[in-house]
Steps between C-alpha positions, in 0.01 A plus 500: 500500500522505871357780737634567827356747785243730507333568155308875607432795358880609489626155340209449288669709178778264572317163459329652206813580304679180617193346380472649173824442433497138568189468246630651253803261502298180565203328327388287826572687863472395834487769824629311798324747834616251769746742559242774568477619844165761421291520183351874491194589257797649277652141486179340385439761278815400286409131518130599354709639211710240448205265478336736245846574310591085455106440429492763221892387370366118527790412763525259746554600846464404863577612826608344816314569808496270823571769750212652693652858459380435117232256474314747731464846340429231154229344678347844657479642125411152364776518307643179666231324223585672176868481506738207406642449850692198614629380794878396416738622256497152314093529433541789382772490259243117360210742499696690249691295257211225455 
């Protein structure tokens, strides 16, 4: 799944159903925010329950993250150390079918 612009307090019901709808079809799942241009505290919030939703279903998952626009706000929460984040698209698509 790829995310583009500005995941905020208006989008975040958006990247929640997109991705609970990509779980539910899917038993490994990758978020690629590369394309994210601002990550709010709504954002994060819906990666902290993906993280809890794939831990408690026992799926793999990982996220892509190289852009400062993301690694920050997951580094100010310390968030940046309990979630599967990769750099590229290939890692993390290995992380999750190994």
């Amino acid at each position: 799944m790829r995310v583009l612009g500005d995941v905020d307090l208006a989008t975040a019901p958006v990247f929640q159903r997109a991705v609970q709808e990509q779980v539910a079809q899917r038993k490994r799942f990758v978020v690629d925010m590369d394309g994210v241009d601002f990550l709010s505290s709504a954002g994060l919030a819906v990666l902290v329950d993906l993280r809890q939703q794939m831990e408690e279903q026992r799926l793999k998952w990982a996220m892509v993250a190289a852009r400062q626009t993301v690694t920050r706000p997951l580094e100010i929460t310390g968030l940046l150390t309990i979630l599967p984040i990769f750099e590229t698209v290939p890692a993390a698509l290995d992380a999750v079918t190994s």
